[in-house]
C-alpha positions in Angstrom: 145.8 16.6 17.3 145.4 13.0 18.6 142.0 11.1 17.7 139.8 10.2 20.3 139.4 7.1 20.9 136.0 5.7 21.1 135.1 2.7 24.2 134.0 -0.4 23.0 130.7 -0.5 24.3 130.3 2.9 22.5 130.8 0.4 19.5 128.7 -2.4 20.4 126.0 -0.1 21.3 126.6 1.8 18.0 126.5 -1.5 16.0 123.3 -2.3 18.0 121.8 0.9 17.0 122.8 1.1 13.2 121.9 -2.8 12.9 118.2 -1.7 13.9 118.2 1.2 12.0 118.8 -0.5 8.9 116.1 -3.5 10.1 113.7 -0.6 11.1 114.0 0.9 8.1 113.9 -1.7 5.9 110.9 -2.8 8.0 109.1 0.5 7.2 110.0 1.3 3.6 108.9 -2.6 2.9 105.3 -1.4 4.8 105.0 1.6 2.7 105.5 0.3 0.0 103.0 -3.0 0.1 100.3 -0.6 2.1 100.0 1.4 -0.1 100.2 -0.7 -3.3 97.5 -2.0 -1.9 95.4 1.6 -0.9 95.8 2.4 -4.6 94.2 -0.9 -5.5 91.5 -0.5 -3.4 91.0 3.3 -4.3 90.9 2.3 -8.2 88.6 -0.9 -7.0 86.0 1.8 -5.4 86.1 3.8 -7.6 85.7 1.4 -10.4 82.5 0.1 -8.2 80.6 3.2 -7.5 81.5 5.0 -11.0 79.7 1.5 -12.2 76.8 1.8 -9.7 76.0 5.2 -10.7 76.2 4.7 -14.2 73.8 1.8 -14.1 71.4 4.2 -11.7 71.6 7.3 -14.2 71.2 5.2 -17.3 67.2 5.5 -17.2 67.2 9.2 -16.3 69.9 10.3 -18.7 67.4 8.5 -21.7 64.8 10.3 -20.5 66.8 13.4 -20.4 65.7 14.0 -16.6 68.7 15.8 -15.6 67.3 17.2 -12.0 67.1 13.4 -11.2 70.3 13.1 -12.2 72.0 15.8 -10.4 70.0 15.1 -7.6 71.4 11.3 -7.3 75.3 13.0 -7.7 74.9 15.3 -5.3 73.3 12.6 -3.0 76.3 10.1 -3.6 79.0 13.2 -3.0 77.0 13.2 0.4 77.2 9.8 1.0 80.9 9.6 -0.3 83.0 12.2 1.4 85.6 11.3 -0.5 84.1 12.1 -4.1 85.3 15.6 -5.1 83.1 15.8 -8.3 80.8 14.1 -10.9 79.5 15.8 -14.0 78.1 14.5 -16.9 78.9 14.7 -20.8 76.5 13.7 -24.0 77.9 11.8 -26.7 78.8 14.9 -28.7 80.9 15.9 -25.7 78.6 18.7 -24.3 78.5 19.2 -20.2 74.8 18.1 -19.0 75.2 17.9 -15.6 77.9 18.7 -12.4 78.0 18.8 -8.8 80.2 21.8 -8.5 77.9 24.7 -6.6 79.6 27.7 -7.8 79.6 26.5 -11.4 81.8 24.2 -13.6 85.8 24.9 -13.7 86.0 25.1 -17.8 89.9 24.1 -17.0 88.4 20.7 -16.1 87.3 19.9 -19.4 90.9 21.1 -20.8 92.8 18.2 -18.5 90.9 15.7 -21.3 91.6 12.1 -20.0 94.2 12.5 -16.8 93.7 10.0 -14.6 95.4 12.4 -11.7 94.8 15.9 -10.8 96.4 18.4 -8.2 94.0 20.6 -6.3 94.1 22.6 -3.3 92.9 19.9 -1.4 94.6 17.4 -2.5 95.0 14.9 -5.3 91.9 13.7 -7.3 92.2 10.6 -9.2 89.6 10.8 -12.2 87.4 8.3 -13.9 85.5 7.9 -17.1 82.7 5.6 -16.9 80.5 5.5 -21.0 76.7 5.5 -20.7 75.1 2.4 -23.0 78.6 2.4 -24.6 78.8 6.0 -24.9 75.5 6.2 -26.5 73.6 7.9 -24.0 76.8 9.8 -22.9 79.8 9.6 -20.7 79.9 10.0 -16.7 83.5 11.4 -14.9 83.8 11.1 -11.4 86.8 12.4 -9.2 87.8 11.0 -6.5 90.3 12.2 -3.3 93.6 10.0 -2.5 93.3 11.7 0.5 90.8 10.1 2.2 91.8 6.6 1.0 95.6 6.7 1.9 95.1 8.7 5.5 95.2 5.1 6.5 97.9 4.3 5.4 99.8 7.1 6.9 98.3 6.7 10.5 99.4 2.9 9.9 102.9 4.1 8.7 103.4 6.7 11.8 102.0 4.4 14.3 104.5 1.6 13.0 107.2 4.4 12.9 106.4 5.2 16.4 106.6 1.5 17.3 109.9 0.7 16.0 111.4 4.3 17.7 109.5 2.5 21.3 111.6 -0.3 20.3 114.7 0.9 19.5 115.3 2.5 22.8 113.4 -0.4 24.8 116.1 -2.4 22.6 118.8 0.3 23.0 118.4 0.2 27.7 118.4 -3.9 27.2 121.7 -3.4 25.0 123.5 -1.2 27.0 122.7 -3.4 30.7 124.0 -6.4 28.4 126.8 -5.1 27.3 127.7 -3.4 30.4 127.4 -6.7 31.9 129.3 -8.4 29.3 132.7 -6.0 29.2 132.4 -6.0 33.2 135.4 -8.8 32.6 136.7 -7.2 29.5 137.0 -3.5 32.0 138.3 -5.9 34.7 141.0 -7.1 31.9 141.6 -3.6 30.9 142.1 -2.6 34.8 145.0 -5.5 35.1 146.7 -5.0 32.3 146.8 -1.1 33.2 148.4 -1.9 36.4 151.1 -4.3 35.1 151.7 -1.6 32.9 152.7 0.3 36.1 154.4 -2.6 37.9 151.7 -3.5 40.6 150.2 -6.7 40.5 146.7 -7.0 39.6 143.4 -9.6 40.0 142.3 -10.8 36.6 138.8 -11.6 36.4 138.1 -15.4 34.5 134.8 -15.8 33.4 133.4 -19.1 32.2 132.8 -18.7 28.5 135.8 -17.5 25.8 136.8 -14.5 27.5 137.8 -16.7 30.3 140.4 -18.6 27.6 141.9 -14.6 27.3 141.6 -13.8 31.3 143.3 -16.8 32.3 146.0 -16.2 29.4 146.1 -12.6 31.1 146.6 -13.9 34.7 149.5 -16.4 33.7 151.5 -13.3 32.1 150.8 -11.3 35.5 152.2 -14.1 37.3 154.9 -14.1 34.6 155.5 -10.5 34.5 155.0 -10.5 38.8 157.7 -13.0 39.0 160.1 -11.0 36.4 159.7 -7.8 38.2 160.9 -9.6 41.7 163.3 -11.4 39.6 164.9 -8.4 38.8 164.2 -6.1 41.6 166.5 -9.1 43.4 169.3 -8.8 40.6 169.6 -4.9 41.2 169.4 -5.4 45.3 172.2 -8.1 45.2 173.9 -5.9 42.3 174.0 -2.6 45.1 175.4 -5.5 47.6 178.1 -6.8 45.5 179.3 -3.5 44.7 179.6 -2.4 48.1 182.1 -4.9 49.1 185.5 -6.4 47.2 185.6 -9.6 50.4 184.7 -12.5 48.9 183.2 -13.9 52.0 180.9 -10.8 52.3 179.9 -11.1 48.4 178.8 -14.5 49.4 177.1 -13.4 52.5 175.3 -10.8 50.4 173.8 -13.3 47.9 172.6 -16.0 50.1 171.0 -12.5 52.5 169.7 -11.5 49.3 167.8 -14.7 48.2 166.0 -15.4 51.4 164.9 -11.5 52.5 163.3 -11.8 49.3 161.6 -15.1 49.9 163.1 -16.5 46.9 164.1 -19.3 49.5 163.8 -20.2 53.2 167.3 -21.9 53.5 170.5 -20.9 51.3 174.3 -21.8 52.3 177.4 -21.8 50.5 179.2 -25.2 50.3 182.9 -26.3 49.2 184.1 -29.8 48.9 187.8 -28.7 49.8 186.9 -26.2 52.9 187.2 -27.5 56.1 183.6 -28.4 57.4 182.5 -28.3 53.9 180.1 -25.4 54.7 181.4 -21.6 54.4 178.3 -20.2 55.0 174.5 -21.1 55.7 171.3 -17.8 55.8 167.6 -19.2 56.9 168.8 -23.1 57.6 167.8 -24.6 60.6 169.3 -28.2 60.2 173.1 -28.0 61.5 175.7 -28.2 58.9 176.5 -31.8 59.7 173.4 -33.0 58.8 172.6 -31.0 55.8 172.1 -33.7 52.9 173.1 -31.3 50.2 177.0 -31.5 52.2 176.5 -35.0 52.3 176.4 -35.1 48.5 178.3 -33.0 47.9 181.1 -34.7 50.1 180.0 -38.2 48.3 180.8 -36.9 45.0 177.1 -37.4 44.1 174.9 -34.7 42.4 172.9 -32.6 45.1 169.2 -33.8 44.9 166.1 -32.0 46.6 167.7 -28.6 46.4 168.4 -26.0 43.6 172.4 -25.8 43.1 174.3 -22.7 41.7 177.8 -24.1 41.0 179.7 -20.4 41.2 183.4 -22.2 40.1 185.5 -25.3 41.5 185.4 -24.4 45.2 182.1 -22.9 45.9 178.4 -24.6 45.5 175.6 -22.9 46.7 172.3 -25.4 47.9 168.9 -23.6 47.7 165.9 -24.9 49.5 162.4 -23.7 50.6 161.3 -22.1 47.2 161.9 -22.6 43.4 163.4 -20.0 41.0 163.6 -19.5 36.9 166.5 -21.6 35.5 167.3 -18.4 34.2 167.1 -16.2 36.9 169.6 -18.6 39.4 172.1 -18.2 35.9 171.8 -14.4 36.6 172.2 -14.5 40.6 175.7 -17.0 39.7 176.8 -14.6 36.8 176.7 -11.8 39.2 178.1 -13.6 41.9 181.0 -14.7 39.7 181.7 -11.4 38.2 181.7 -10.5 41.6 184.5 -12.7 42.8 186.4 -12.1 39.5 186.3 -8.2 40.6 187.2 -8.8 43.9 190.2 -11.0 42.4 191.6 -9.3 40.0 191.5 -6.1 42.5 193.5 -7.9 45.2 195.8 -9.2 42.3 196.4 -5.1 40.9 196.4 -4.3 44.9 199.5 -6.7 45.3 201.3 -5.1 42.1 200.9 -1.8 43.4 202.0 -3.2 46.7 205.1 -4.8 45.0 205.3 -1.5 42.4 205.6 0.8 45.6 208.3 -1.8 47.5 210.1 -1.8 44.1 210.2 2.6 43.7 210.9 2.7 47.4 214.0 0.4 47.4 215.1 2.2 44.1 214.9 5.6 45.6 216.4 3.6 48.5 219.6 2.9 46.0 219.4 6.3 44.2 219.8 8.1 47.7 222.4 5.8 48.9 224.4 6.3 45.9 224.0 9.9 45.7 225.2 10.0 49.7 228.5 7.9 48.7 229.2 10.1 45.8 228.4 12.9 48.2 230.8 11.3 50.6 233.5 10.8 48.4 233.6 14.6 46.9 233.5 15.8 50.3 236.3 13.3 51.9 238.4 12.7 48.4 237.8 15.7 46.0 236.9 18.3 48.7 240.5 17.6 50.6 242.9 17.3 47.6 240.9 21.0 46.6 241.9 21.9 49.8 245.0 20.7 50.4 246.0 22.1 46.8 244.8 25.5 47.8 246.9 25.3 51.2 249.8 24.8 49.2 248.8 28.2 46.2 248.7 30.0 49.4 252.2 28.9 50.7 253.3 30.4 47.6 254.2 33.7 49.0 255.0 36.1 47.1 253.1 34.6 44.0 253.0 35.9 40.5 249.3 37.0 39.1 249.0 33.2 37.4 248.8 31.7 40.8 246.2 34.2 42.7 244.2 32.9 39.5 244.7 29.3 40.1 244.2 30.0 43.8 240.4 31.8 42.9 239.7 28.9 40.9 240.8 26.2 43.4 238.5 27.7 46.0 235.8 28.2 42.9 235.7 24.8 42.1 235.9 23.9 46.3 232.9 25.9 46.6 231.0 23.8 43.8 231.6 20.4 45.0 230.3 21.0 48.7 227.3 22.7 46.6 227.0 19.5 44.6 227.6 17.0 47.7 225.0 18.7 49.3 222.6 18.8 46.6 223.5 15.0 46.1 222.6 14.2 49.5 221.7 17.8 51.7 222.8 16.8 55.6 220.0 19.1 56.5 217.3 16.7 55.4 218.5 13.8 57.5 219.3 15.6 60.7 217.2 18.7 60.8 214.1 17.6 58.4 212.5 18.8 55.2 211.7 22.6 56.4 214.4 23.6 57.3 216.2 21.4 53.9 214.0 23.3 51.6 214.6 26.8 53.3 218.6 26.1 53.2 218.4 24.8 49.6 216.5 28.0 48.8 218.9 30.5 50.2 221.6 29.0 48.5 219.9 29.2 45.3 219.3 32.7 46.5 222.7 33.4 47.2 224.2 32.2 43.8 221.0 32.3 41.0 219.9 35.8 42.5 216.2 34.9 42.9 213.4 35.2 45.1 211.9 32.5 46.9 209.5 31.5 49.6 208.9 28.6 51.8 205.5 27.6 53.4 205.8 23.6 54.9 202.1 23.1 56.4 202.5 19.2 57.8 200.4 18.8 60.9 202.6 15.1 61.4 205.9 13.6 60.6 206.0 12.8 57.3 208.1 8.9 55.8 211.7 9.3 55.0 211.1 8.3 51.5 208.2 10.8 51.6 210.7 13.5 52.3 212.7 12.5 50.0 210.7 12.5 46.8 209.2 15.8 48.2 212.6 17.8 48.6 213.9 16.1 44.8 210.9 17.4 43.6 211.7 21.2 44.8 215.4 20.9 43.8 214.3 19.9 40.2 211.6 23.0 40.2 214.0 25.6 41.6 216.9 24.0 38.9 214.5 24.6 36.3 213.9 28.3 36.9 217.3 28.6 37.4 218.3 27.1 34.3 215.4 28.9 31.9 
């Protein structure tokens, strides 16, 4: 499953956020801990204060063992000090004299010895020992709650807590407007480079500070990649021309057509030193050819200045004006012209072989026919008429023993071959009455003499060439020979 991916002001913001986090937190843990370092100072300095106040106030009464008075002045300071949980008092030997606690001492508190910090159900107690003239006169324990002392602290913790969560999100609405602002040309980037992704051409926003080094690298490649994408939208459009044509005068006017419809140039003309005129053909000029300095050039032997030249081969220049193209992209434009040409050249040259190739079968069909009709000729006028005359003179023969009726059978045999064989040599049919009726002839013979079945069906809705005839009827015979033969 792909990941996904994450925007970058979803970073920013993010970084934002975890770099306050860290700060906040920092921020807070450092309070905590130096507020209330400094509450557990203060609570030990208080109580260090009022354990010494009372001790100094009890002194008298503890001497004169008035312990009323004495529990009377704890009680009143546990009134005047919410935060005292307890006071009770102890004689030298260790014995419990006096408390504040109203529903009698906790023996458990005498067990905890010298803690300095005890859990109760309302909360720590941090305890104090405070010795009465040295621990003469006894020893005084007072217990105070952390509570009360470090409540400050928390509200200042949670209201600092609360301050920095405010100021995260005033912090995080001021970082998203700025960095929405700030990626507006980094989205505008994104949006370009999207659509030269898809070939259309695309506004690429510069800003003036380092993005604006990136956006105007950006808007030189669309230009770049713009003027590639015509570049080669021209090189297919003039490849489709080319291949549409094998006249080199068309290829030519194809090229020149194709550079100005696509407003590569304004003005475009073929020009040859050695044609008459020196121009073969001008698209988009409108200076007559006689005053066209690139012919004049041209004509002077000089190099052709003011225009961009494509120099296709020895005959043809072509002079480009009203625009300016890649180096590279002209080289493409005359590579396909030439190719073009060469195409167009080497098919007229294999045209004119198969011109000459055709000529050359036709005349030496031309001899084979002609040479089959005088061998035709002479059976029939030399070989055909001694046959005959020797047959006249087996049959003058009368009476004539067996031996010559034989001789006489195979004079009139062998007659019968050679008119068979003149007429397959060179069938009179096909010159005077036409293929049809040759093949249909040539098949009843074969008919008559191989015992086989043929038919003829001649569908030509015109005349066809002698030679054509020809070829066709030869091509018959050979089939029909063929079966005959296998």
């Amino acid at each position: 499953m792909p990941r996904r991916s994450v925007s970058l002001r979803a970073k920013l913001l993010g970084i934002v956020a975890v770099t306050f986090a860290i700060v906040g937190g920092g921020l807070w843990l450092s309070a905590y801990v130096i507020l209330n370092d400094q509450a557990n100072h203060a609570l030990d300095a208080r109580i260090e204060g009022l354990s010494k106040s009372l001790a100094g106030e009890l002194t008298d009464y503890v001497l004169m063992n008035d312990l009323y008075t004495v529990r009377r002045i704890l009680k009143r300071a546990q009134q005047q000090h919410p935060d005292l949980a307890y006071a009770y008092l102890l004689s030298p030997g260790g014995d419990l004299l006096t408390h504040t606690f109203d529903g009698g001492f906790p023996d458990a508190l005498l067990d905890l010895g010298q803690r300095e910090r005890i859990a109760s159900e309302a909360g720590p107690v941090r305890q104090r020992q405070v010795e009465l003239l040295g621990g003469q006169a006894g020893s005084l324990w007072l217990g105070v709650y952390e509570n009360v002392a470090l409540d400050g602290v928390r509200r200042t913790l949670a209201n600092l807590a609360l301050a920095l969560l405010l100021g995260g999100l005033a912090a995080a609405l001021v970082a998203g407007r700025m960095t929405k602002a700030f990626l507006a040309p980094v989205r505008g980037m994104v949006a370009a480079v999207e659509s030269l992704e898809k070939g259309r051409r695309a506004q690429v926003p510069v800003p003036n500070d380092e993005l604006g080094v990136l956006g105007r690298a950006l808007e030189r490649f669309s230009e770049t990649a713009r003027r590639r994408s015509l570049e080669l939208r021209t090189l297919n459009l003039l490849g489709q021309r080319l291949n549409k044509t094998l006249d080199p005068q068309e290829m030519l006017r194809a090229t020149l057509n194709t550079l100005v419809e696509t407003r590569w140039f304004s003005c475009a003309e073929a020009l040859s030193p050695t044609a008459e005129g020196g121009s073969l053909l001008r698209v988009g000029c409108k200076v007559p050819p006689s005053e066209c300095p690139a012919l004049r050039q041209l004509q002077l032997g000089r190099p052709v200045e003011g225009f961009q030249t494509l120099e296709i081969n020895e005959e043809v220049v072509l002079a480009l004006s009203g625009g300016t193209a890649s180096e590279a992209f002209l080289a493409a434009v005359a590579d396909y012209l030439r190719n073009g040409l060469e195409r167009a050249r080497v098919h007229e040259h294999i045209r004119e072989k198969e011109l000459e190739r055709r000529r050359l079968l036709q005349a030496l069909l031309r001899a084979q026919e002609e040479e089959r009709g005088r061998i035709a000729k002479d059976l029939h006028d030399q070989v055909g008429q001694s046959l005959t005359a020797l047959r006249l003179g087996l049959e003058a023969l009368e009476p004539a023993p067996p031996t010559l009726h034989a001789l006489k059978r195979l004079v009139e045999t062998t007659l019968s071959d050679v008119r068979r064989i003149g007429r397959e040599l060179r069938p009179a049919a096909l010159d005077e009455l036409g293929l049809e009726a040759a093949l249909r002839r040539m098949v009843q013979e074969m008919a008559g003499f191989a015992e086989i079945e043929s038919d003829v069906f001649v569908h030509c809705s015109r005349p066809l060439p002698p030679e054509l005839e020809t070829v066709l009827y030869r091509v018959a015979q050979e089939a029909l020979t063929n079966v005959v033969r296998h």
